[in-house]
N, CA, C and O atoms as CSV, one atom per row, in Angstrom:
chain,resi,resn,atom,element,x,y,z
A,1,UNK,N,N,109.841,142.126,98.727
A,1,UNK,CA,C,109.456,142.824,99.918
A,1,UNK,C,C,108.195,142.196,100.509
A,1,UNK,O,O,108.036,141.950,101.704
A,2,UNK,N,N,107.275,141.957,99.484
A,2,UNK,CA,C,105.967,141.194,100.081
A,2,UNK,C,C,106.226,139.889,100.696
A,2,UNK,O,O,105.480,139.376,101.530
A,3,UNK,N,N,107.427,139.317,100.207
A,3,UNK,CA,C,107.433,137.772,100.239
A,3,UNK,C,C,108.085,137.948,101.920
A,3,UNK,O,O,107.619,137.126,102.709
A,4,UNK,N,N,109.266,139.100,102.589
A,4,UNK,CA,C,109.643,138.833,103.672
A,4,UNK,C,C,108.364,139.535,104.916
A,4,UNK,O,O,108.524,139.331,106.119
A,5,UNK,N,N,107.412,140.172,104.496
A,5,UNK,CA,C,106.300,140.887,105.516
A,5,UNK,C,C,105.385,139.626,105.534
A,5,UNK,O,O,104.993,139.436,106.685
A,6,UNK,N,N,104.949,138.775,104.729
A,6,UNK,CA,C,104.370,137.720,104.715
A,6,UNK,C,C,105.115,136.830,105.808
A,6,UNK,O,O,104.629,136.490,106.886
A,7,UNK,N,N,106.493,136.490,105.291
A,7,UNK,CA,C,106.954,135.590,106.382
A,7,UNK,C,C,107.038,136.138,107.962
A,7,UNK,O,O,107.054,135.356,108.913
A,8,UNK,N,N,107.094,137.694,108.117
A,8,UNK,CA,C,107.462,138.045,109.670
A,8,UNK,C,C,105.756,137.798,109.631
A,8,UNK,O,O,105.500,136.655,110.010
A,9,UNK,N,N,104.747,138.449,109.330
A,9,UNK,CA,C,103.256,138.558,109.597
A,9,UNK,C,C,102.504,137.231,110.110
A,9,UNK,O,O,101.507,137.189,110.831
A,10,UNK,N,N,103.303,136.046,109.506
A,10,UNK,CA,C,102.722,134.636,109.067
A,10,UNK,C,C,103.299,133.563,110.170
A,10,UNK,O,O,103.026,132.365,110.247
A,11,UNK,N,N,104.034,134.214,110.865
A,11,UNK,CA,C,105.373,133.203,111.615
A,11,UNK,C,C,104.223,133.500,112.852
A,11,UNK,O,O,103.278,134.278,112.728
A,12,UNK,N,N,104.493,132.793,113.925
A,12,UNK,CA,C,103.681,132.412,115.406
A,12,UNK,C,C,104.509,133.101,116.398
A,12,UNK,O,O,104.751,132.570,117.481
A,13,UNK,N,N,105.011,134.404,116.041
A,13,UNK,CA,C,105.573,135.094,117.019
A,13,UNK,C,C,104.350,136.538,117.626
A,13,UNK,O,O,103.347,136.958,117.049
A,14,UNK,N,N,104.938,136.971,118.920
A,14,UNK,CA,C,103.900,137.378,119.619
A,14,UNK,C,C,103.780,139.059,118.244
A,14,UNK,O,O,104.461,139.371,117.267
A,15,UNK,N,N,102.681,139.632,118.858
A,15,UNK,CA,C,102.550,140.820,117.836
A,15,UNK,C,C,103.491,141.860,117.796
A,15,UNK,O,O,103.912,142.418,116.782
A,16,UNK,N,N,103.771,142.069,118.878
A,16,UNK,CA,C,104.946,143.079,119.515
A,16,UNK,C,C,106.220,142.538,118.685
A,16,UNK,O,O,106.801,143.325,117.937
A,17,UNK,N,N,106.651,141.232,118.805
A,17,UNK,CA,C,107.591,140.901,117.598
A,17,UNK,C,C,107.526,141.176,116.528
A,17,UNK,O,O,108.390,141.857,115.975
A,18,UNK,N,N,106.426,140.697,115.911
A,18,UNK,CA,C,106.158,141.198,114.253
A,18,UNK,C,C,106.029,142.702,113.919
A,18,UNK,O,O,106.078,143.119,112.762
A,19,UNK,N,N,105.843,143.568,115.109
A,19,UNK,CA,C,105.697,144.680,114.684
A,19,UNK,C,C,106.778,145.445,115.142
A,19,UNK,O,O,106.507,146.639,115.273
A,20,UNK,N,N,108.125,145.056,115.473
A,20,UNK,CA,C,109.528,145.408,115.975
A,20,UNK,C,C,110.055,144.752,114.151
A,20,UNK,O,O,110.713,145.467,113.395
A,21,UNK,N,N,109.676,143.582,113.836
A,21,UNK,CA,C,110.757,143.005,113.228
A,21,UNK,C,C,109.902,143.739,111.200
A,21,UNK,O,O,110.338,143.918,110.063
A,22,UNK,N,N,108.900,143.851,111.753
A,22,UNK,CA,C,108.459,144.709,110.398
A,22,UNK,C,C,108.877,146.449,110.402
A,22,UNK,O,O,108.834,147.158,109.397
A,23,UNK,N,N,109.205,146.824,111.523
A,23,UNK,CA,C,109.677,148.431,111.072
A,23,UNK,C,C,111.170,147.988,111.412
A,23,UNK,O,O,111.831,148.953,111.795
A,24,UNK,N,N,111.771,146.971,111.380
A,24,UNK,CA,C,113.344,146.880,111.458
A,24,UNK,C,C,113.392,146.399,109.672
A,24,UNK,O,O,114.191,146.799,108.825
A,25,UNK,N,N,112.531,145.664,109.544
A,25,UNK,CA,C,112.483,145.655,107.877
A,25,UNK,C,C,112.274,146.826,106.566
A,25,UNK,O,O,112.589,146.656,105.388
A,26,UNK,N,N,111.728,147.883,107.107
A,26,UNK,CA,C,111.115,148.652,106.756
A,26,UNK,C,C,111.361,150.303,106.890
A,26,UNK,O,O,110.777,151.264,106.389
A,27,UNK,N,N,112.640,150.165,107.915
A,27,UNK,CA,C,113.103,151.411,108.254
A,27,UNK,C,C,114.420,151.816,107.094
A,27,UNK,O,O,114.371,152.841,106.415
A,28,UNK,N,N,115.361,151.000,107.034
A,28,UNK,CA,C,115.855,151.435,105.989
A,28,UNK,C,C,115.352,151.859,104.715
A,28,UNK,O,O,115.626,152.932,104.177
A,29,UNK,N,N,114.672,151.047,104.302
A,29,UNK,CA,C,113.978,151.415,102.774
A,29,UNK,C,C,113.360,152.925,102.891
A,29,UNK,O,O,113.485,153.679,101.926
A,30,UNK,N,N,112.620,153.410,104.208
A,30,UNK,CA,C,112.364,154.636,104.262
A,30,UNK,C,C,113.301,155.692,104.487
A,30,UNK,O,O,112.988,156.873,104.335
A,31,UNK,N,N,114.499,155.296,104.863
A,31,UNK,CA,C,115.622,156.617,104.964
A,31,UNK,C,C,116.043,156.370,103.532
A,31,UNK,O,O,116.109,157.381,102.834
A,32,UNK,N,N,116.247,155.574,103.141
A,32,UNK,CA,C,116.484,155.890,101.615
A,32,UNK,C,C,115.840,156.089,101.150
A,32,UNK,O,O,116.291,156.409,100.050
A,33,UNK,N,N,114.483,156.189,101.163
A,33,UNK,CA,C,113.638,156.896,100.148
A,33,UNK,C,C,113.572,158.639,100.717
A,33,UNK,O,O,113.940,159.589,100.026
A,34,UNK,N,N,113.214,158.705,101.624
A,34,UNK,CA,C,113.830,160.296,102.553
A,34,UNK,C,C,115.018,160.696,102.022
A,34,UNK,O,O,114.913,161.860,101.633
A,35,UNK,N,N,116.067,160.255,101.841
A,35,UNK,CA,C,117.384,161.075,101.344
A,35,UNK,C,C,117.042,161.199,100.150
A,35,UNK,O,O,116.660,162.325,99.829
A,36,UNK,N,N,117.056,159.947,98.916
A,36,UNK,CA,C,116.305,160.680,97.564
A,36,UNK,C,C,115.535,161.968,97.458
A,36,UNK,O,O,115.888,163.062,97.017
A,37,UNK,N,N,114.071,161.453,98.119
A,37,UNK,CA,C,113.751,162.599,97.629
A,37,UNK,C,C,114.324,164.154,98.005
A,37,UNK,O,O,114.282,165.100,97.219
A,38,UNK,N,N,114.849,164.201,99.331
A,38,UNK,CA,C,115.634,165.257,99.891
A,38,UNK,C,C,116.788,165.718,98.648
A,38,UNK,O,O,116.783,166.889,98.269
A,39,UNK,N,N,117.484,165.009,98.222
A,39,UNK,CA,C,118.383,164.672,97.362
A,39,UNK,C,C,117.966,165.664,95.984
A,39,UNK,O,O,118.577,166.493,95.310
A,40,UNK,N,N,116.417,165.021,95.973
A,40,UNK,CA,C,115.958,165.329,94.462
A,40,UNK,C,C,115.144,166.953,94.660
A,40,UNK,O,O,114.977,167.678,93.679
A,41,UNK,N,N,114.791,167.270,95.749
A,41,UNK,CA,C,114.409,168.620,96.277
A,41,UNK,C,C,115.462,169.514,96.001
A,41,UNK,O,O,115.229,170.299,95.082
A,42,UNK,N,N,116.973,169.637,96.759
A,42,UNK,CA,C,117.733,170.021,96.515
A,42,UNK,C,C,118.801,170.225,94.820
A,42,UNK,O,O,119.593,171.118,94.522
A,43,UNK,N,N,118.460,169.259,94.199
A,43,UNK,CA,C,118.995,169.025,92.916
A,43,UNK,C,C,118.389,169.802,91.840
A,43,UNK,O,O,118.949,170.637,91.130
A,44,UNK,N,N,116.655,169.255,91.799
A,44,UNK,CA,C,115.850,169.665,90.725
A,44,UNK,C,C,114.487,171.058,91.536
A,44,UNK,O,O,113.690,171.846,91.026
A,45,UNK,N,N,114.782,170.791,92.635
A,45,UNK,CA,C,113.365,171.700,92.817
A,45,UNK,C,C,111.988,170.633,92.938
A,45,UNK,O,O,110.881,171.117,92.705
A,46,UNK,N,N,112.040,169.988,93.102
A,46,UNK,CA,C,110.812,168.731,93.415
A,46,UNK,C,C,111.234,167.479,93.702
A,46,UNK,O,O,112.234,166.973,93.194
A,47,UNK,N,N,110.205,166.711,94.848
A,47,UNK,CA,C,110.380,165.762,95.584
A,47,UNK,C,C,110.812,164.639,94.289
A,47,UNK,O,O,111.783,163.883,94.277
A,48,UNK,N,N,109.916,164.784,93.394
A,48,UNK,CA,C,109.483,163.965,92.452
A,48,UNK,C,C,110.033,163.852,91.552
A,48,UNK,O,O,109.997,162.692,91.143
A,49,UNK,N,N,110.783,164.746,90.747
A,49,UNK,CA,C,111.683,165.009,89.794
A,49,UNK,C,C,113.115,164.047,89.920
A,49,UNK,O,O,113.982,164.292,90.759
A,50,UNK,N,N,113.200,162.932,88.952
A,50,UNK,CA,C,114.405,162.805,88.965
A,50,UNK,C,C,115.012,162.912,88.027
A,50,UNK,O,O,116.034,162.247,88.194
A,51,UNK,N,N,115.015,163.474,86.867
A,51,UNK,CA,C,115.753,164.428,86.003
A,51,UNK,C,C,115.744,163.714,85.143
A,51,UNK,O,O,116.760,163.890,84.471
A,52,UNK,N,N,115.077,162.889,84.720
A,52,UNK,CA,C,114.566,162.081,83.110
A,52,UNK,C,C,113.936,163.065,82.043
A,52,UNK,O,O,114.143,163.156,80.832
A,53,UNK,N,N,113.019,163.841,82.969
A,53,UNK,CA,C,112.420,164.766,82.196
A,53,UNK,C,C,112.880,165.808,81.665
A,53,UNK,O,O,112.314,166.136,80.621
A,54,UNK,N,N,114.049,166.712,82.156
A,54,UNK,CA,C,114.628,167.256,81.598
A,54,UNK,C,C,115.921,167.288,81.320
A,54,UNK,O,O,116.824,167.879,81.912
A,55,UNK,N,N,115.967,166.283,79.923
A,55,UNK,CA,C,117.056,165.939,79.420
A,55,UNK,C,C,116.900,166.853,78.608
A,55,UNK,O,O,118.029,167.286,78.379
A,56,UNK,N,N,115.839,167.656,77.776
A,56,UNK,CA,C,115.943,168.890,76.848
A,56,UNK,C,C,115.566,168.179,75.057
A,56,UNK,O,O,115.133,168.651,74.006
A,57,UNK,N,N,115.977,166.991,75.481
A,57,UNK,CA,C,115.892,166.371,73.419
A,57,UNK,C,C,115.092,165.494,73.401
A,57,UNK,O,O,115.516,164.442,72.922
A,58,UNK,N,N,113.837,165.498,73.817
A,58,UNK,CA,C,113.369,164.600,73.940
A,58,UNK,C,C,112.682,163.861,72.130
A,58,UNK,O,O,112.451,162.719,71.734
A,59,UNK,N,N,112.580,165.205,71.514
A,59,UNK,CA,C,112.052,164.892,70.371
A,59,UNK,C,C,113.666,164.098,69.091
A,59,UNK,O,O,113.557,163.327,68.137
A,60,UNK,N,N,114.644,164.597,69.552
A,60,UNK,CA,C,115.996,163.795,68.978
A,60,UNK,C,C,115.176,162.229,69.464
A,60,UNK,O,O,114.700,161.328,68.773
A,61,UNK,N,N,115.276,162.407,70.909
A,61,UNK,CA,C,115.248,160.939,71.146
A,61,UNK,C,C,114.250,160.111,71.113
A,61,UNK,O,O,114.537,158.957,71.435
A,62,UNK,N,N,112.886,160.376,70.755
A,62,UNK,CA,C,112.235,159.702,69.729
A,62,UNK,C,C,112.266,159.487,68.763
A,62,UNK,O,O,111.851,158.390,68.389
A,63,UNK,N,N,112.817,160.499,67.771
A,63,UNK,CA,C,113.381,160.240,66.377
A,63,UNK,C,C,114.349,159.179,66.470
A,63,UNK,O,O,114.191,158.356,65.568
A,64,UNK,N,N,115.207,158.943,67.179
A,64,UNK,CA,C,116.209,158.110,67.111
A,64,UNK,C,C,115.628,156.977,67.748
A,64,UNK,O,O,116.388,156.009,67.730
A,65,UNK,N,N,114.270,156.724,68.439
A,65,UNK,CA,C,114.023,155.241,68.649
A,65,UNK,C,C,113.283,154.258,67.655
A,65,UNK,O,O,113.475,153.044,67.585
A,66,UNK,N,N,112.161,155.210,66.692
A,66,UNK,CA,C,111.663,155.428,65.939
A,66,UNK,C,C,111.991,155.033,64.607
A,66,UNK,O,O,111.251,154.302,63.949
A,67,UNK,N,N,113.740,155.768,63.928
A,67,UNK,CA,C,114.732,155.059,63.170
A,67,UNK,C,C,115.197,153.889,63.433
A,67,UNK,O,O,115.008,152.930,62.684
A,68,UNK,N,N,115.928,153.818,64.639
A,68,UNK,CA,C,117.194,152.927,65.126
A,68,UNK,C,C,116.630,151.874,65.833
A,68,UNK,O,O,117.282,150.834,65.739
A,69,UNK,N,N,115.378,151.796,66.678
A,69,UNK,CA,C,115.253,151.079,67.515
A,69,UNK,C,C,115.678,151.036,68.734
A,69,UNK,O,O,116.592,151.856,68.820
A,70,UNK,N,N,115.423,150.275,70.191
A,70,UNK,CA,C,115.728,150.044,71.094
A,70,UNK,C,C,116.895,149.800,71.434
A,70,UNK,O,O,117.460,150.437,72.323
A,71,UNK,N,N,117.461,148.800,70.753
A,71,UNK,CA,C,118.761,148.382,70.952
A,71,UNK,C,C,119.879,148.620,69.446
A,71,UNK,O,O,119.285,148.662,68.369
A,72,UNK,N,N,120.681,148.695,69.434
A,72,UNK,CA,C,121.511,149.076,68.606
A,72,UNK,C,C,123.058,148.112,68.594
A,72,UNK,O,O,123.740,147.997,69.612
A,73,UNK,N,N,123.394,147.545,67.405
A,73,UNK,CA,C,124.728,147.103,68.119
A,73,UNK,C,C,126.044,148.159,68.010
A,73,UNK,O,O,127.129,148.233,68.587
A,74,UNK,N,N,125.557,148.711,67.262
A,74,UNK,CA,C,126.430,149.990,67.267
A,74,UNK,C,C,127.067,150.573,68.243
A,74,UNK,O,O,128.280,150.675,68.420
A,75,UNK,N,N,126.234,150.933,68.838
A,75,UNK,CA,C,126.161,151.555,70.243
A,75,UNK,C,C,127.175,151.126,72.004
A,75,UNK,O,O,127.477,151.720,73.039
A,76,UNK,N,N,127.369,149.615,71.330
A,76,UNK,CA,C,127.669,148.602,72.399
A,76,UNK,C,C,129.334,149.100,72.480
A,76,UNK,O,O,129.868,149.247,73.579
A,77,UNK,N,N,129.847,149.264,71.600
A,77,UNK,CA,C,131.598,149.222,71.818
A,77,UNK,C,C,131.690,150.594,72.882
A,77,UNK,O,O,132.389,150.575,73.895
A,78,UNK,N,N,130.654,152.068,72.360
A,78,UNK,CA,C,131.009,153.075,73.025
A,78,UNK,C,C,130.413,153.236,74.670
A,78,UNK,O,O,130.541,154.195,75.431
A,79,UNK,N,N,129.758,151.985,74.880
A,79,UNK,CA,C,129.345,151.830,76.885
A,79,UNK,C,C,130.319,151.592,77.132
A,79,UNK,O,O,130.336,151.785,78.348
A,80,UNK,N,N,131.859,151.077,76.673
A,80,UNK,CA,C,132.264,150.397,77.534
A,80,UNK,C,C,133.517,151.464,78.044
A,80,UNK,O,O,134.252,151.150,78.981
């Protein structure tokens, strides 16, 4: 994201350009971040909440990183 605001900011076009072609860059990423959190208001009750936190086991699932580790090969046949 930095690397394409650099190139519109950096290019020799008039300001009025760069500042059309930076909220044409920049407008999507904000309706999708607007529907999330709308999304996550409606779902959990907070903007902020995206439901990591209440998974309920959290103490299973330290025990089990704790034992088992990060990765597991065990684990691999039942993703698929």
């Amino acid at each position: 994201m930095v690397f394409f605001l650099v190139a519109i900011w950096g290019g020799s076009y008039k300001w009025r350009v760069k500042v059309r072609q930076t909220i044409e860059f920049l407008a999507p990423m904000v309706i999708v971040m607007v529907v999330l959190a709308g999304y996550n208001q409606v779902r959990f009750g907070s903007f902020e909440e995206t439901g990591y936190t209440m998974t309920g086991n959290l103490t299973q699932q330290k025990y089990e990183l704790k034992t088992y580790g990060l990765f597991k090969l065990e684990n691999i046949p039942t993703n698929f």
